[in-house]
C-alpha positions in Angstrom: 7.5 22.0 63.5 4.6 19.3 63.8 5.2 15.4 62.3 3.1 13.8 61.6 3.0 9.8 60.5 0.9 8.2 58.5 0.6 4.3 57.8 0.6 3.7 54.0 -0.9 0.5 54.5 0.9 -1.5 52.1 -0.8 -5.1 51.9 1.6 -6.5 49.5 5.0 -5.0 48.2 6.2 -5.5 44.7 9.4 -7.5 44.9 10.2 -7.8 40.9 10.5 -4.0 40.9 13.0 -2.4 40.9 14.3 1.3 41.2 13.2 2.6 37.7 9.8 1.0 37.8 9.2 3.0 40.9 10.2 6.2 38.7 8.2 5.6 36.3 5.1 5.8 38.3 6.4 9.3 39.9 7.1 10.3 36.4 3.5 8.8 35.4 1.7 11.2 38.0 3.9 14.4 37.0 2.4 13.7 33.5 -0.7 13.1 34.7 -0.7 16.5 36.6 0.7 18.4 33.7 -2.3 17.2 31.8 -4.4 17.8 34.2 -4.0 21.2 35.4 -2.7 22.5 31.6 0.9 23.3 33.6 4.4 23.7 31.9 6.1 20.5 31.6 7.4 18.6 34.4 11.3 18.5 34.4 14.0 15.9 35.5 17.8 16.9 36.7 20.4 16.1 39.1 21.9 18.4 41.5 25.0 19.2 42.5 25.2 17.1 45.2 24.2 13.6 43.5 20.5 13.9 44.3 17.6 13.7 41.5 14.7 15.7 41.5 11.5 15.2 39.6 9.5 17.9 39.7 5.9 19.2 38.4 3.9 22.7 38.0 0.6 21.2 39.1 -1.5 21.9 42.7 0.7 19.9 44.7 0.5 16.8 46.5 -1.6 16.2 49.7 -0.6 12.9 52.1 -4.5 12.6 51.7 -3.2 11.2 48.0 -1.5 8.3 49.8 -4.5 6.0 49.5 -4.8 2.7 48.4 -8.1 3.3 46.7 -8.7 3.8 43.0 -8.1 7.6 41.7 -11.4 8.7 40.8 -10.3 12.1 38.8 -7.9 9.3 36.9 -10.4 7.0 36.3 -12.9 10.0 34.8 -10.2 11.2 32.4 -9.3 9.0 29.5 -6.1 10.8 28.9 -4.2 9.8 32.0 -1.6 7.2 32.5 -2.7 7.1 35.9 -5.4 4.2 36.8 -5.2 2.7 40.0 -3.6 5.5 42.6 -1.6 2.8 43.9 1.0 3.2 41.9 2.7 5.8 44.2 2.4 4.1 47.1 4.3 0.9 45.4 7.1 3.2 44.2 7.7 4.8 47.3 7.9 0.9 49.2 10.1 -0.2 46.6 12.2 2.9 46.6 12.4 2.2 50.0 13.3 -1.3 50.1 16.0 -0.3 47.7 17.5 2.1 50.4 17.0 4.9 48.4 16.3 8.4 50.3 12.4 10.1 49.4 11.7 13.8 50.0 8.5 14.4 48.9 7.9 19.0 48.7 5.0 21.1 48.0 2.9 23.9 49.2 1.4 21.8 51.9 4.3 20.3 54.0 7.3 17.8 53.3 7.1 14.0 53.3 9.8 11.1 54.0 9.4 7.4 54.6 10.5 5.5 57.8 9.2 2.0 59.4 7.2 2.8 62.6 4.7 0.6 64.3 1.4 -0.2 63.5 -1.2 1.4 65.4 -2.3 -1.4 68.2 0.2 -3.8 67.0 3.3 -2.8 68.5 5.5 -5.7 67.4 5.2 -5.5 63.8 6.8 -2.4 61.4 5.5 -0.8 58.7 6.2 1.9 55.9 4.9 5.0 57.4 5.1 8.4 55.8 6.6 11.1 58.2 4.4 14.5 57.4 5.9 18.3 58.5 2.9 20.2 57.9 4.8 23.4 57.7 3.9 24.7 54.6 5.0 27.3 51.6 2.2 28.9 50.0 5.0 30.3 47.5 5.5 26.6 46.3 4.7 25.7 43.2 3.8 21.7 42.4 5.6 19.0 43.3 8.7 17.4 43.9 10.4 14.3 44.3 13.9 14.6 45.4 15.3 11.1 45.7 19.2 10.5 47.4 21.4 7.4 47.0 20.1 6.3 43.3 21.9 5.1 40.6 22.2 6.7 37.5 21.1 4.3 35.2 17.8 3.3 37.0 17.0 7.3 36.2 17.6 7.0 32.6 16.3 3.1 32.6 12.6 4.8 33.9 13.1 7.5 31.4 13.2 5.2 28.5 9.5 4.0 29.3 8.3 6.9 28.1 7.8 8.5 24.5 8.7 11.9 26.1 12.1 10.5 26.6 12.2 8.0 23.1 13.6 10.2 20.6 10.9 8.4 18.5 9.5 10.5 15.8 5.8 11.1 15.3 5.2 10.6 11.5 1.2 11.1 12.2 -1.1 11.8 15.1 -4.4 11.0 15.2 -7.8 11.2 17.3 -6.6 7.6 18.5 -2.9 8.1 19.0 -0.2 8.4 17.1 2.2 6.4 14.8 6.0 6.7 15.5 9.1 5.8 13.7 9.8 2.8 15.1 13.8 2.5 16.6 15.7 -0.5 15.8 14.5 -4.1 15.7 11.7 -3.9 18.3 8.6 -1.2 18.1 7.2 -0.2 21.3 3.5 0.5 22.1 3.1 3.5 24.3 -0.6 3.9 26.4 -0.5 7.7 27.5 3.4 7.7 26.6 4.0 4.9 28.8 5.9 2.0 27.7 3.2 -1.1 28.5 4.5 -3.7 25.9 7.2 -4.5 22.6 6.6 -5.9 19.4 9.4 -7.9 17.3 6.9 -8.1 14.0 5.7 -4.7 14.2 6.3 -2.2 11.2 5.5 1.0 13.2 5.7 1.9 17.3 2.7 3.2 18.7 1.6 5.7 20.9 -2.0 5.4 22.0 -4.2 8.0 23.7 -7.6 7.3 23.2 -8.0 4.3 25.6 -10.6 1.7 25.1 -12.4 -0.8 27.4 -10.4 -3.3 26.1 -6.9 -1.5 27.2 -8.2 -0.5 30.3 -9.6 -4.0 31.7 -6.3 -5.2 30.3 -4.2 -2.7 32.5 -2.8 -4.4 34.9 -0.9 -3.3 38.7 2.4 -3.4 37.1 1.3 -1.6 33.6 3.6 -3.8 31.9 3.7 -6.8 29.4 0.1 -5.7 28.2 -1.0 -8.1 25.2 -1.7 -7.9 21.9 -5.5 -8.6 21.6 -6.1 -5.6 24.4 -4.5 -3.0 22.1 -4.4 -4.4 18.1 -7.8 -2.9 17.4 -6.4 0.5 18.2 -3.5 0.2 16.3 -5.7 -0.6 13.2 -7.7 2.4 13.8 -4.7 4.5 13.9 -3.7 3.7 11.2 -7.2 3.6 9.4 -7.7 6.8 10.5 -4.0 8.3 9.3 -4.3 10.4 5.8 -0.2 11.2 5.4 1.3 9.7 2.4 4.4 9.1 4.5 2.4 6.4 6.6 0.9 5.0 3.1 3.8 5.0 2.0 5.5 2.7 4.2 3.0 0.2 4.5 2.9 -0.1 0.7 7.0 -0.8 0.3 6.0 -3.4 3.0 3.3 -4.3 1.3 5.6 -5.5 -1.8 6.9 -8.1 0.2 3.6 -9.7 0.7 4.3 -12.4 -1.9 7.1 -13.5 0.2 5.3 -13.5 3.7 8.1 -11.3 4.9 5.2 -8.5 5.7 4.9 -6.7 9.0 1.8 -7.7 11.2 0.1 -4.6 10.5 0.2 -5.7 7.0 -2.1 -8.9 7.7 -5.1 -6.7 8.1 -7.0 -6.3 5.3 -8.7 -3.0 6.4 -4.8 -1.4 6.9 -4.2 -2.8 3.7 -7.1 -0.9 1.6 -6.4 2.4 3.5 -3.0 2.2 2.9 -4.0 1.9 -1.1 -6.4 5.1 -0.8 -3.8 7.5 0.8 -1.3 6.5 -2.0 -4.2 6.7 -4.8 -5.3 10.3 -3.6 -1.4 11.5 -3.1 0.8 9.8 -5.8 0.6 8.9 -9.6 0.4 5.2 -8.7 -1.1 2.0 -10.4 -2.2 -0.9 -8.1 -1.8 -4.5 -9.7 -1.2 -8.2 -8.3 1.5 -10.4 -9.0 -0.1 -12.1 -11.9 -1.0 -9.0 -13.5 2.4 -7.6 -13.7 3.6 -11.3 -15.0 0.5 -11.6 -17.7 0.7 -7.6 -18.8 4.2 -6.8 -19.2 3.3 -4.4 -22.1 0.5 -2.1 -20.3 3.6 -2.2 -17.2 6.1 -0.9 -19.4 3.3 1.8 -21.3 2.2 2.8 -17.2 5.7 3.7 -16.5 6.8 5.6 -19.6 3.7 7.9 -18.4 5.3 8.1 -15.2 3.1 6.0 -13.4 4.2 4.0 -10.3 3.5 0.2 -10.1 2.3 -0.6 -6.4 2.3 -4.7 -6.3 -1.1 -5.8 -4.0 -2.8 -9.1 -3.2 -5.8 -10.5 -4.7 -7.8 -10.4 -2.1 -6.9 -6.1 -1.7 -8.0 -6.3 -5.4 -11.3 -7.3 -4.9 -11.4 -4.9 -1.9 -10.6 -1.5 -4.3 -12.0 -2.3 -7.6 -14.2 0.2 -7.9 -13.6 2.3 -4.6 -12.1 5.7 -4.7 -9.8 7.0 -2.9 -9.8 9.5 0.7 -10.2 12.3 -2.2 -13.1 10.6 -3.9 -11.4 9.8 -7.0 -11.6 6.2 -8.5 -8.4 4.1 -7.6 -6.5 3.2 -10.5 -6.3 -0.7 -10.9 -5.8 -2.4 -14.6 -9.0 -1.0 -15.8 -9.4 1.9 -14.4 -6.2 2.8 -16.1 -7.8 1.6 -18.9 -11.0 3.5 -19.1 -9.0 6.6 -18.3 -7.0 5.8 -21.5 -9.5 5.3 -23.3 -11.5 8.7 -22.3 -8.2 10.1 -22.9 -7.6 8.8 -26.3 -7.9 10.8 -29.6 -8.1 9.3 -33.2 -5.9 9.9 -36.6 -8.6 10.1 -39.2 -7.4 9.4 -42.3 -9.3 11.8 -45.6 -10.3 9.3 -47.7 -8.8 11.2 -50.7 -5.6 10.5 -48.6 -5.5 6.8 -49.0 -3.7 4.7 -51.6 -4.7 3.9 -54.7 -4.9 0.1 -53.6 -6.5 0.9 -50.0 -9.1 3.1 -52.2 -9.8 0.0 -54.1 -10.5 -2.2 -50.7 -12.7 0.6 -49.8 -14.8 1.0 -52.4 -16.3 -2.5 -51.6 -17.6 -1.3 -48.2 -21.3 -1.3 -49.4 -21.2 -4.8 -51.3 -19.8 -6.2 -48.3 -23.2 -4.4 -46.5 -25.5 -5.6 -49.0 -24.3 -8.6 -47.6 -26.5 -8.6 -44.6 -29.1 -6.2 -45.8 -27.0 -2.9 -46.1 -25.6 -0.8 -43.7 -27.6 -0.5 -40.5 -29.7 2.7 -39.8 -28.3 3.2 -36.1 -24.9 3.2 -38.0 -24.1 7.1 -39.3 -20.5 6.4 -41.1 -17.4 4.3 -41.3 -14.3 6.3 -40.8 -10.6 4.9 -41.1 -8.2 6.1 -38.7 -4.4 5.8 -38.6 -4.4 4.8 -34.7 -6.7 2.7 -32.8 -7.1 2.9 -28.2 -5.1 -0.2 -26.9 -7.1 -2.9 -25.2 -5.9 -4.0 -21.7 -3.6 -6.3 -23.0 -2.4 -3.1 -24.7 -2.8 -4.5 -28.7 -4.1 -2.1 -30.5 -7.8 -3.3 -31.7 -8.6 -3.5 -35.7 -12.0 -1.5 -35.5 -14.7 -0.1 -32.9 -18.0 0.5 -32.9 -18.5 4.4 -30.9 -22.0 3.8 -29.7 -21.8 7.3 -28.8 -20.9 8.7 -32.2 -22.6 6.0 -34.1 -19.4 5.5 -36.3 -17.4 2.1 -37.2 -13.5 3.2 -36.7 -11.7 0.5 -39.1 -7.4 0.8 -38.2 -5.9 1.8 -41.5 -3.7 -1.4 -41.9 -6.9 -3.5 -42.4 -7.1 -2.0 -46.0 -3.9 -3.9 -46.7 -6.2 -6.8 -48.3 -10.2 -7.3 -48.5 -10.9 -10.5 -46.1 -9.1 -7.9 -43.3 -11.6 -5.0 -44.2 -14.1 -7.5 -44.9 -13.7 -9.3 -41.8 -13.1 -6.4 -39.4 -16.5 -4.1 -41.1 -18.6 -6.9 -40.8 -17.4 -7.4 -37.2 -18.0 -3.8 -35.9 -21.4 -4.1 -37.7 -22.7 -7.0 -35.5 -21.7 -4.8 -32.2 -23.7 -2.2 -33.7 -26.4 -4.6 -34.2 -26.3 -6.3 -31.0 -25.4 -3.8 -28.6 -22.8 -6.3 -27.4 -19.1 -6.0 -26.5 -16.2 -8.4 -27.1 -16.3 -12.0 -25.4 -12.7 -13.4 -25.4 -9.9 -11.9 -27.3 -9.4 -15.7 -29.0 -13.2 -16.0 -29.5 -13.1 -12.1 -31.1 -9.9 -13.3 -33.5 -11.4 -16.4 -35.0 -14.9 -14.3 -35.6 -13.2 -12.5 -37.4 -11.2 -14.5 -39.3 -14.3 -16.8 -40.0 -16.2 -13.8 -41.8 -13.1 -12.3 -43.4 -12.7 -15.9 -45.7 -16.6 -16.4 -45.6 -16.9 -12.6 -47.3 -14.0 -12.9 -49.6 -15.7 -16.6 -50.6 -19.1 -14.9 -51.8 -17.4 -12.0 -53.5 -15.2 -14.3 -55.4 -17.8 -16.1 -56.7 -19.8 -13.2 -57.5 -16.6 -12.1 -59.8 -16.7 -15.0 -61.6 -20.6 -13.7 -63.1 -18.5 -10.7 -64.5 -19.2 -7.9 -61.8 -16.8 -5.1 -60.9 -15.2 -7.4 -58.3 -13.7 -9.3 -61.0 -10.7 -6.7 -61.4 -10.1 -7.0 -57.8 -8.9 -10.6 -58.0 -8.2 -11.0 -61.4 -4.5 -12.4 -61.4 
């Protein structure tokens, strides 16, 4: 059987690694080789004798791999861990530095590792690989089978990987996927490789589409990556996920936000609002600030008796979905949204005039004196209708009257005919929006308004009683 050696040329040795970190880069290229060739999964076990094997289903290793140069098919393929084809060759020097055995198997021949001397330098050894090129054509992949090794380094590499995590994927997306994150610490996966941990993380990550960001950052050992290389894919995982279980998450988080006992992801606005649509599209949920919730305690308690959820946001997301709709294109529902939806929603108790008291008749009957007033009743106006119920405002008081553009009707609340400065006050009120086109200013501003022209009207009709009119039995004591 012919041996042959080959110098792997190893410049520089890595002498922080240790046994799993050499592992982790065989396991790396079995993945990568799965991928690659579409294979059955690779597989990990120990023999009977103590040994571990690490085995793929790929096109088998070459000792024309051992190179130090850059892996070109790696480089062209986005979805490999693989980046430098060095990696190998630093696993197998550490591996042997470690005094731990390496039988490299496939179709093309066997390798092992042994020092020999460098070609025209006789005094000085080197890592060689030791290549029988007897080979099995009846071989299938290859495989690792590694003697002397410890136990816990095995596992130790397997835990660098999300294949081996026991992390569950909540949602995958075209950037990667987000994982349950186990225990304190989330860990950020590139390809399924462990490159870095995060303490203030709410979510671990999994990222597979890598940008030019994450690859310059890659570095020789693929560990202790940083933040700024991978944070904008994080944020476009999660922008791009559409589960409410994700949305959901970040919003109980989100609660906290008052307290500044949020989650990283949390600080970025953009998570933030996409977070809000997923929950908008997918739950009966209402979206107000912390002053909201303090300043309407009423419209809380109404949102919740119809079964609404309150989902507590910051200002500055408030601003951001005013207005927006949500991942199914329907309008999120904020304070008034909720309100114009009631208001759509809402039908009115008329009340048949024949129905009313004798005394609200009496107030009624006044309705075109108090016109003549200001010139009688205005032609854009068709009727004034009285109705037992009246749509809430946001502060959730029920208004005295309304002028329906639409309809072209004054709505008066029933209650006002309890006395004539109240009718009075609240016709003549309705009749300036009618008028002017314009809505309400300020709820005090509206109050005192009306007020003002309540006394004012029941002032002039006094004094017209006094000449002997009908309005004289009205206020005759």
């Amino acid at each position: 059987m012919a041996i042959r050696k080959f110098d792997l040329n190893i410049e520089k040795i890595l002498e922080d690694w240790e046994a799993h970190d050499a592992i982790r880069e065989i396991i790396a290229n079995a993945l990568d080789e799965q991928m690659l060739t579409k294979t059955k999964d690779f597989e990990i076990f120990k023999d009977s004798a103590g040994k571990w094997h690490i085995k793929d289903y790929g096109r088998g290793i070459r000792y024309e791999h051992l190179t130090q140069n850059e892996n070109t098919e790696k480089l062209s393929n986005p979805n490999l861990i693989g980046k430098f084809g060095i990696g190998l060759k630093d696993a197998l020097a550490t591996l042997n530095r470690k005094k731990i055995n390496v039988l490299i198997k496939s179709r093309y021949g066997e390798i092992t590792l042994g020092e020999s001397q460098k070609h025209d330098f006789e005094d000085i050894l080197t890592l060689h690989a030791y290549i029988s090129l007897e080979s099995d054509p009846n071989f299938v992949g290859t495989e690792f089978v590694l003697d002397n090794i410890n136990d816990e380094e095995v596992e130790k590499a397997k835990n660098l990987f999300f294949k081996f995590s026991k992390e569950k994927t909540i949602e995958s997306t075209i950037y990667g996927a987000v994982l349950e994150k186990k225990g304190e610490v989330s860990k950020i996966y590139l390809n399924g490789v462990k490159v870095a941990e995060e303490d203030k993380f709410l979510f671990s990550y999994n990222i597979t589409s890598l940008d030019s960001k994450i690859r310059k950052a890659l570095n020789r050992e693929r560990s202790n990556v940083g933040r700024s290389a991978y944070s904008d894919r994080v944020r476009a995982i999660l922008i791009a996920c559409k589960s409410e279980e994700v949305a959901r998450i970040l919003s109980e988080d989100l609660k906290n936000y008052s307290t500044g006992l949020i989650h990283d992801e949390l600080k970025w606005l953009d998570v933030q609002e996409h977070a809000t649509k997923i929950l908008s599209s997918s739950t009966k949920s209402i979206f107000l600030t912390p002053e909201e919730i303090i300043n309407t305690p009423d419209f809380v308690e109404k949102a919740k008796t119809d079964g609404y959820e309150i989902v507590t946001i910051p200002e500055k997301l408030k601003d951001k979905v005013h207005g927006a709709t949500d991942i199914s294109g329907e309008p999120i529902r904020d304070l008034e949204q909720f309100h114009v939806e009631y208001s759509e929603s809402f039908e009115y108790k008329f009340v048949d005039l024949k129905d009313l008291t004798e005394h609200e008749k009496k107030i009624f009957s006044f309705t075109d004196n108090i016109l003549n007033l200001i010139g009688g009743k205005p032609a854009n106006v068709n009727s004034i209708k009285i109705s037992e119920t009246m749509r809430k405002e946001l502060s959730l008081h029920e208004t005295t009257g309304v002028w329906d553009a639409g309809l072209e009707i004054i709505i008066i609340k029933r209650s006002q005919l309890e006395s004539l400065e109240k009718y009075a006050g609240t016709l003549l009120h309705e009749i300036g929006h009618a008028i002017s086109g314009i809505c309400d200013v300020t709820r005090g501003f509206e109050e005192e308004l009306t007020r003002i022209i309540g006394i004012l009207c029941t002032k002039l009709l006094k004094e017209e009683s006094s000449t002997g009119t009908f309005f004289s039995k009205l206020f005759k004591k």
